[in-house]
Phi, psi and omega in degrees: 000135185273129174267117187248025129350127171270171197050130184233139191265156189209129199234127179246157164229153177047209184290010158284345171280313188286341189273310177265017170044036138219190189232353159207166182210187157206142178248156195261069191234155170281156194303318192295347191299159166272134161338295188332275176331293199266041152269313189281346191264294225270323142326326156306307213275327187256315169102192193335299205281344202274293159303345180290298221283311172303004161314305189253336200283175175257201205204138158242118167260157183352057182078005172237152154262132186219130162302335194290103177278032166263347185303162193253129196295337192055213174271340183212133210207134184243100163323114176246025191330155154297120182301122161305165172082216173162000000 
């Protein structure tokens, strides 16, 4: 059975928090969405900077980091820009 639950909680860091001027939310997208959607939902709400920044960013979905935006976003999706230093 395919899980359709709406709301997907989204955690931003570094400048994906400075781009949506938080540091979490929940978008009213089903649990079943592709990363892809839930780029394009967060590209809508924030606009230039918010794309800049998911350009270079990663994804961490259930303890894996993945770029691939066919993948299904689940209940929790973590925003990663790349970190600067070392």
């Amino acid at each position: 059975m395919v899980d359709t639950v709406t709301g997907i909680s989204v955690r931003y860091f570094a400048a994906a928090a400075d781009a949506a001027g938080c540091t979490k939310e929940t978008l009213d997208l089903p649990t079943d969405a592709p990363l892809g959607q839930v780029k394009i939902a967060l590209v809508a709400k924030y606009g230039a900077d918010m794309e800049r920044v998911l350009s270079v960013a990663a994804f961490l979905v259930d303890s894996e980091l993945t770029r691939d935006l066919t993948r299904t976003a689940g209940h929790q999706v973590d925003v990663l820009p790349p970190f600067a230093g070392g």
